[in-house]
C-alpha positions, 0 to 999 in steps of 0.5 A, spaced: 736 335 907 740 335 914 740 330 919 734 330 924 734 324 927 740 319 927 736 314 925 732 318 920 737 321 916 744 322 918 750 324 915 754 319 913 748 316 909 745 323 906 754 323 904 753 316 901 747 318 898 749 324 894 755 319 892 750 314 889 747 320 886 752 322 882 755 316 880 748 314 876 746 321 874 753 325 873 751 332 870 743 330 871 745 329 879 742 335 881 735 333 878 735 326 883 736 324 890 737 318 894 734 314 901 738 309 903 735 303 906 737 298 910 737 293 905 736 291 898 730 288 899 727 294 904 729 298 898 725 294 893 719 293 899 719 301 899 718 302 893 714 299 891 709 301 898 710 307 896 708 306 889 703 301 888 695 301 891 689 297 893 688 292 886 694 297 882 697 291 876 704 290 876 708 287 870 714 285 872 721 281 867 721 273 867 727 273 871 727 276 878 731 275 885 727 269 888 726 274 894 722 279 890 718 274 887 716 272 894 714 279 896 710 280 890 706 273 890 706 272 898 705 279 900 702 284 895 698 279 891 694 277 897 687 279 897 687 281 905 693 285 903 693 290 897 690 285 892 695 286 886 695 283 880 702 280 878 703 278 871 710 276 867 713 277 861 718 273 858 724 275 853 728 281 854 725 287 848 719 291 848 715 286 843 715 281 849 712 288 854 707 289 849 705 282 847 704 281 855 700 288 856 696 287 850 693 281 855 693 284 861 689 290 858 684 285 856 685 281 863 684 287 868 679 291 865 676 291 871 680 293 875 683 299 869 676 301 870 675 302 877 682 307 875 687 301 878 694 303 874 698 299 872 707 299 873 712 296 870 717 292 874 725 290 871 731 286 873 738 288 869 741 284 869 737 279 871 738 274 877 741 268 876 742 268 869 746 276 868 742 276 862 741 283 859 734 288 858 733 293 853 732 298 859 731 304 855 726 301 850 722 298 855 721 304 859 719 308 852 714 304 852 711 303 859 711 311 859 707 312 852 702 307 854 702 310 862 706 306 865 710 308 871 718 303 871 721 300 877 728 298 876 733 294 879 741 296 877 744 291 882 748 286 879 750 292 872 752 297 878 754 304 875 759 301 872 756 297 867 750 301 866 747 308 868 740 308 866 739 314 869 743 318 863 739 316 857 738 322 853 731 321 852 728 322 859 722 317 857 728 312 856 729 313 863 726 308 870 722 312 874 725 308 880 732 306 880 734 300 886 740 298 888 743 293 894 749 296 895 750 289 899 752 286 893 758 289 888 757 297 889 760 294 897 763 289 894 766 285 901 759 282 903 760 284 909 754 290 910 748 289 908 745 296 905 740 299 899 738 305 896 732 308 891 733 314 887 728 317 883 727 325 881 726 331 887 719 331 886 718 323 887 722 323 893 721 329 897 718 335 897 717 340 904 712 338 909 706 343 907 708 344 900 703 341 894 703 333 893 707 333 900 705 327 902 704 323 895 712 323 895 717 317 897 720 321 904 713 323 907 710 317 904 713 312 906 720 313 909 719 316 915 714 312 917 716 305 915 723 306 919 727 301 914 733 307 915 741 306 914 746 306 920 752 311 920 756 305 920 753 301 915 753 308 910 760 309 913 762 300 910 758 302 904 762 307 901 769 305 904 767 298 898 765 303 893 772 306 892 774 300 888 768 299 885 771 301 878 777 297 879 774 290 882 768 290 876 773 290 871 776 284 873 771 280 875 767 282 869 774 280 864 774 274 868 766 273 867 767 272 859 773 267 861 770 263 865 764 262 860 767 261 854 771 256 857 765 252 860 761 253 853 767 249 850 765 243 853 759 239 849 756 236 855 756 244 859 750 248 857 752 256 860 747 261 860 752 267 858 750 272 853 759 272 854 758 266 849 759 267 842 751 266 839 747 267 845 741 269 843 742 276 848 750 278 847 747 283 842 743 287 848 749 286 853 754 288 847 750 294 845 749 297 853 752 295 858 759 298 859 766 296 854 761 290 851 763 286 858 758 281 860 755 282 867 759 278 873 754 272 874 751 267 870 749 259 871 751 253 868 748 246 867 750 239 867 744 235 866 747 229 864 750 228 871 746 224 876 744 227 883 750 224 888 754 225 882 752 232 882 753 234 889 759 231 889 762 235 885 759 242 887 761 240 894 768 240 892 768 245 888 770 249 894 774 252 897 776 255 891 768 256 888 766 259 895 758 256 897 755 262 898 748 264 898 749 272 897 753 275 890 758 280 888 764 280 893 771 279 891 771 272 892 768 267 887 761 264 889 757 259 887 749 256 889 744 252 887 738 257 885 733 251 885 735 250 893 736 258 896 735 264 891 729 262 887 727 255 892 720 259 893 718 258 887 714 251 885 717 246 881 713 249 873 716 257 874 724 254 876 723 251 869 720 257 866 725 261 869 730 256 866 733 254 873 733 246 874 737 241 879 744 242 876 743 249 875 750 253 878 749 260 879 757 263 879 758 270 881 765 272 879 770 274 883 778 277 882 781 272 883 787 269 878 783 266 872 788 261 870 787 259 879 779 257 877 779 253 871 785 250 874 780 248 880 774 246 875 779 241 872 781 238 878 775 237 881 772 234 875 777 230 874 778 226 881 769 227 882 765 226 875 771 221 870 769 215 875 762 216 873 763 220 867 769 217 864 773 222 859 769 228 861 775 233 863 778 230 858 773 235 853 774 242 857 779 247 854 786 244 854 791 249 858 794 252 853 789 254 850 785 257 857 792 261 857 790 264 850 784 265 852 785 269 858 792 272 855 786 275 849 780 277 853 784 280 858 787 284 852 782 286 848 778 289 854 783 293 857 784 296 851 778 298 850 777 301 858 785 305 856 781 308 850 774 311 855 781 314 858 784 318 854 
């Protein structure tokens, strides 16, 4: 591809496309190609205008960014709109997927029967609770049952996973999206996504066989959702560190969930926590056994004014911000900003409640954020509470805990180095 049009393609954006090519494709690179769009939520828009048509099915996982879930219920379910059919699955392996499309089948035989097609939405990791999919799985078997999959990779990044190599190509998403806005930048200061899928899915030159079917022609070009130089330019300025800020953060992820787990009137959604029902999944495919740079955390035993005084006071050190992935540690309420458009019952089945605290990770020192965590429920939550700091990990022990996972996961990066 050349630039034709600053808008429609320039340089800067096909060199950060072919730059997010490689990095998720390695030796299939050649295979793959990129569009960049102007946000995430434009690249997931996209894609799925590209893919899906008049009263078509989509199953997507429980966990979702509460922007998607909004888009798909208010946008594309619309009957005056696409009418599409949306329908959920809980859980994180195929039994779940097969389970739900046993139903859905039965369902929508209607629409199967006017020749509407079905397609498989995921999230891994999830938001807000970093859990884990079994990616490969899952896409084994949407495809034997004829299913097209669409994968959102933000919050992992190539860093911690690269579903577009998996040996067995029926293993591999059809559509792989990222937001670059979130840790590929890593600075939050640039607003930025992408799609990548096979050559023939995204472009084929104007005239040839099935031209017009591919994302360029179909969608692309027309819509106008492109990526400027300059932002092309931030993106990839961001991504140089990428390596080195996701090791960190995500080191300082399994810390900082432990030591929360450790208090007995905490309940930590981490699959970094020693137990948790999708440490297995995180263990066995994403990079170096790391969890993911985001999880919550609930204190239900906290009433409301209690609560809020403590997170407004968890700043300056936890920063109230609605976005993720920067540097810099970030926490929201996802009841009350990421996933408010979603009623009262699909919060709780999301397992999001009142008190449910949403931590992107930052590189910060460690021993700087437990050090805060204490402080702050010392001075807000024992006058309510009384004795309840008193039940975190003791220092010594929070030093043991970083001095050790620091250790272990960096011997490993050592070992995938030499």
């Amino acid at each position: 591809m050349h630039p034709v049009y600053s808008r429609l393609l320039n340089p800067t954006s096909i060199a950060l496309a072919n730059h997010i090519v490689d990095l998720e494709c390695g030796p299939l690179a050649s295979e793959y190609l990129a569009w960049n769009f102007n946000s995430g939520m434009s690249a997931i828009d996209g894609t799925l205008s590209h893919v899906l048509g008049h009263r078509d099915v989509l199953i997507t996982s429980r966990h979702l960014y509460g922007g998607v879930h909004q888009l798909l219920h208010d946008w594309f379910a619309k009957p005056s709109n696409l009418d599409i059919a949306i329908e959920t699955f809980d859980g994180e392996d195929v039994a779940d997927f097969l389970a739900c499309w046993s139903e859905v089948r039965q369902q929508h035989a209607g629409r199967f029967g006017d020749g509407r097609r079905a397609y498989l939405y995921l999230e891994s990791p999830c938001n807000p609770h970093g859990y884990v999919l079994d990616v490969p799985s899952l896409c084994k078997a949407a495809h034997a049952a004829g299913l097209r999959v669409i994968l959102d990779a933000t919050v992992g990044t190539p860093f911690l996973q690269r579903p577009l190599q998996a040996d067995d190509p029926d293993c591999r998403p059809d559509f792989l999206i990222h937001s670059y806005t979130k840790d590929l930048s890593g600075t939050g200061s640039v607003i930025a996504g992408c799609v990548i899928a096979r050559n023939e899915d995204m472009f084929l030159p104007k005239g040839e066989p099935g031209w017009a079917e591919t994302m360029f022609w179909n969608v692309y070009y027309v819509k106008g959702a492109f990526l400027s130089a300059d932002a092309a330019f931030e993106v990839m300025q961001g991504m140089r560190t990428l390596e080195l800020r996701m090791l960190h953060k995500c080191i300082n992820t399994e810390i900082l969930a432990k030591y929360l787990s450790a208090h007995p009137d905490i309940q930590v959604n981490c699959n970094a926590v020693e137990g948790h029902p999708n440490a297995a999944l995180r263990e066995r495919l994403l990079g170096f056994g790391l969890p993911a740079p985001l999880f919550t955390f609930e204190m239900k035993s906290l009433d409301g004014d209690s609560f809020r005084r403590f997170f407004d006071n968890l700043e300056p050190v936890y920063s109230h911000q609605i976005s993720l992935g920067q540097t810099n540690t970030t926490i929201s309420c996802p009841g009350l900003t990421t996933h408010s458009e979603l009623d009262a019952a699909a919060q709780r089945k999301c397992r999001i409640f009142p008190t449910t605290i949403r931590v992107s990770v930052g590189c910060e020192n460690p021993m700087d954020l437990l050090d805060h965590f204490a402080a702050v429920a010392l001075a807000m939550i024992d006058p309510v509470s009384p004795g309840f700091s008193g039940k975190l990990m003791s220092r010594s022990r929070a030093k043991e805990l970083i001095r050790n996972t620091y250790l272990e996961y960096h011997s490993r990066y050592i070992e995938s180095c030499v």
